[in-house]
Every structure is written in C-alpha cells, then in structure tokens.
C-alpha positions as CSV (number, residue, x, y, z in Angstrom):
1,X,-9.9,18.8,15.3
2,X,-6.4,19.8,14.4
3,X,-6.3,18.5,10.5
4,X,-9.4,20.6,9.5
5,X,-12.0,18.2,8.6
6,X,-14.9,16.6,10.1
7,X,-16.4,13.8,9.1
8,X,-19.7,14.6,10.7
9,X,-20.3,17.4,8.3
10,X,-19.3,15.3,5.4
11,X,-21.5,12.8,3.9
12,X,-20.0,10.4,1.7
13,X,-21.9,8.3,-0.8
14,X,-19.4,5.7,-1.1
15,X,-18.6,3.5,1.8
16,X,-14.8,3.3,0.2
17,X,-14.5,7.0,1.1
18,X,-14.7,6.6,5.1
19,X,-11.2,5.2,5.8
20,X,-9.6,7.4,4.5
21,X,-12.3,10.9,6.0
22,X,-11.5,8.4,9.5
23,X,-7.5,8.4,8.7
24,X,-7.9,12.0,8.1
25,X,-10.0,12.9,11.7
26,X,-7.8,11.0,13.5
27,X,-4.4,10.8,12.1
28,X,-3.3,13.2,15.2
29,X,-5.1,11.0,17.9
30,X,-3.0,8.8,20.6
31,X,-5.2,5.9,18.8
32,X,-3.4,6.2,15.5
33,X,-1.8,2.9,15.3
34,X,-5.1,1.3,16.7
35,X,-7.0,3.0,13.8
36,X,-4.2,2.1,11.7
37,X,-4.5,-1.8,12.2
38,X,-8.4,-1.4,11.4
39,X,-8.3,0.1,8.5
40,X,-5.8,-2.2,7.0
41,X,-8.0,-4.9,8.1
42,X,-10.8,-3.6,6.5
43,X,-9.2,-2.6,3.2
44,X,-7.4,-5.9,3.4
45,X,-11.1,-7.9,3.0
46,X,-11.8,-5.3,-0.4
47,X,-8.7,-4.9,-2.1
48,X,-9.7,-5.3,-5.4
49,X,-13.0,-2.8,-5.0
50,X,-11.3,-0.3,-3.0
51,X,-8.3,-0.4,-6.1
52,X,-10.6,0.2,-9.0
53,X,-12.9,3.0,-6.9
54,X,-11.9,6.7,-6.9
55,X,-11.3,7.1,-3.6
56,X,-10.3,3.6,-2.3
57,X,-7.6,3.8,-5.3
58,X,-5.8,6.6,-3.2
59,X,-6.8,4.8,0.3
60,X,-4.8,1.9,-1.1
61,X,-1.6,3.9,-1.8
62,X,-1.6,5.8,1.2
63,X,-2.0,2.6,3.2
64,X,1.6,1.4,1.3
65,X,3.1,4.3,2.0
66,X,2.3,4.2,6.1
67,X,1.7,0.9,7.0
68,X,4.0,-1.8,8.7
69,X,5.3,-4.6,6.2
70,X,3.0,-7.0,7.8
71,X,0.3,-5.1,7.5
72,X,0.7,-4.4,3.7
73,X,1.3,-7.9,2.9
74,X,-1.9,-9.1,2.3
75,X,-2.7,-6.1,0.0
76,X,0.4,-6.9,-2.1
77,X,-0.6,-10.4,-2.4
78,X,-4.0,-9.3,-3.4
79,X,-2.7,-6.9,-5.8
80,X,-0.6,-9.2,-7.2
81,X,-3.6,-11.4,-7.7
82,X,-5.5,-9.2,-9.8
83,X,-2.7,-7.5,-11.5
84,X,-3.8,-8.3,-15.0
85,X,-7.5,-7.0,-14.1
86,X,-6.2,-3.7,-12.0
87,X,-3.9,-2.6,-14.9
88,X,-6.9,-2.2,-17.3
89,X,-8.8,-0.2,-14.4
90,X,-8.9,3.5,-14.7
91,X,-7.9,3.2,-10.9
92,X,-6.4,0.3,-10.3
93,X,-3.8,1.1,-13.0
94,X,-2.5,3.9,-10.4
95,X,-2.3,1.3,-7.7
96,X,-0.3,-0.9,-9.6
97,X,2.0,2.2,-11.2
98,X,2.7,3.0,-7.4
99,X,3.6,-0.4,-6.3
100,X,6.3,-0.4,-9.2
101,X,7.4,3.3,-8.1
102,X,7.5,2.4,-4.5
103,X,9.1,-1.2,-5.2
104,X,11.2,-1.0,-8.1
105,X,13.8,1.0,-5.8
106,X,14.2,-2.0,-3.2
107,X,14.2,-4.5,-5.8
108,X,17.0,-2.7,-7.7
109,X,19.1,-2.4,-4.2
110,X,18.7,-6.0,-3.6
111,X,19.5,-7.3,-6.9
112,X,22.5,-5.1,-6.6
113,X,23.1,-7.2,-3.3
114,X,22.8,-10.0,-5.1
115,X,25.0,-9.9,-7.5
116,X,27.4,-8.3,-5.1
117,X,27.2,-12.0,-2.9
118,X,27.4,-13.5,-6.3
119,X,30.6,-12.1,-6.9
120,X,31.9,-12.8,-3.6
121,X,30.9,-16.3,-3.5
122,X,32.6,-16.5,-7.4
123,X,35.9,-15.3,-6.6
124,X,35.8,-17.6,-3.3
125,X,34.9,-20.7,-5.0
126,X,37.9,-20.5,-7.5
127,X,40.3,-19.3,-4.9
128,X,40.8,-22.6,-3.5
C-alpha cells in the first residue's frame, strides 16, 4: 500500500480505532468516496462514543474536515446534542473546540452578509 500502513499487522483494541486504520489503507483507493459514505454512516450511529474516545475524537474531526455537507450533518446535529456533555470530556472538548475553529469563520462571513442585505434593504426602504 502507498500510505505506509497496514491494518493487517495492526491490532487495535478499540473498535473506534478501525475507521480511521480503514481511512488510512485506503485513502488512495478508486473506492474512496464508497469508503467515505461508510464510515460516515457508521460514525454517524456513535457520535457521542466515538467524541469522547481517544481515537474516535480525531476520526470525528477528520470526518468534518473531508466529508460532503450532507454527510456531516447528522454529526453536527449530534454534537450539538450533547454539547454540554462533550465540553466536560477530555475528548469531546477537542471535537467541540474544532467545530467552533472550523465554523466560527463561515458564521462570521455570513453575519457579515447579513448585515450587508440589512443595510441594503435599510437604505431601500427609506428611499421611497
């Protein structure tokens, strides 16, 4: 395999390490996106477990980083969920702190938008 590592000859204790030894394997595979949609099914069924484990916790990110918007959904709305719960976890506090580093950009550029409509739509209404 191209990236180095082979799951055969690494035994995981934790079942929340395999996505992310399978993303690894076969990230450079014509069966990405196939692997892809699995694995964001599977982590979306154990969001919560996979955010407060040490390895799910970085499965997790990496998912939000790659994956399509409608793919990530469902975690988000999870996370969201059990924000209160994830921000006292050892690991789900790094989930959370990357949702807000990986959000807070798009939600600053929209509010921006926002207020930029506002604005518009202010200096129409007392045009007439």
């Amino acid at each position: 395999m191209k990236s180095g590592y082979n799951v055969r000859h690494n035994t995981h204790s934790s079942v929340a390490e395999w996505p992310w030894c399978l993303l690894i394997s076969l990230s450079e595979t014509r069966h990405y996106k196939l692997l892809q949609a699995f694995i964001c099914c599977y982590v979306t069924l154990q969001v919560f477990s996979l955010s407060t484990h040490p390895y799910g916790c970085r499965v997790i990110q990496r998912i939000l980083e790659h994956c399509t918007q409608e793919q990530t959904t469902p975690i988000l709305e999870e996370l969201h969920q059990q924000t209160e719960q994830l921000i006292q976890d050892q690991y789900g506090n790094y989930v959370i702190q990357h949702v807000l580093g990986k959000y807070s950009q798009m939600c600053t550029v929209i509010f921006m938008i926002l207020t930029d409509i506002k604005m518009h739509y202010i200096d129409i209404t007392y045009s007439f």
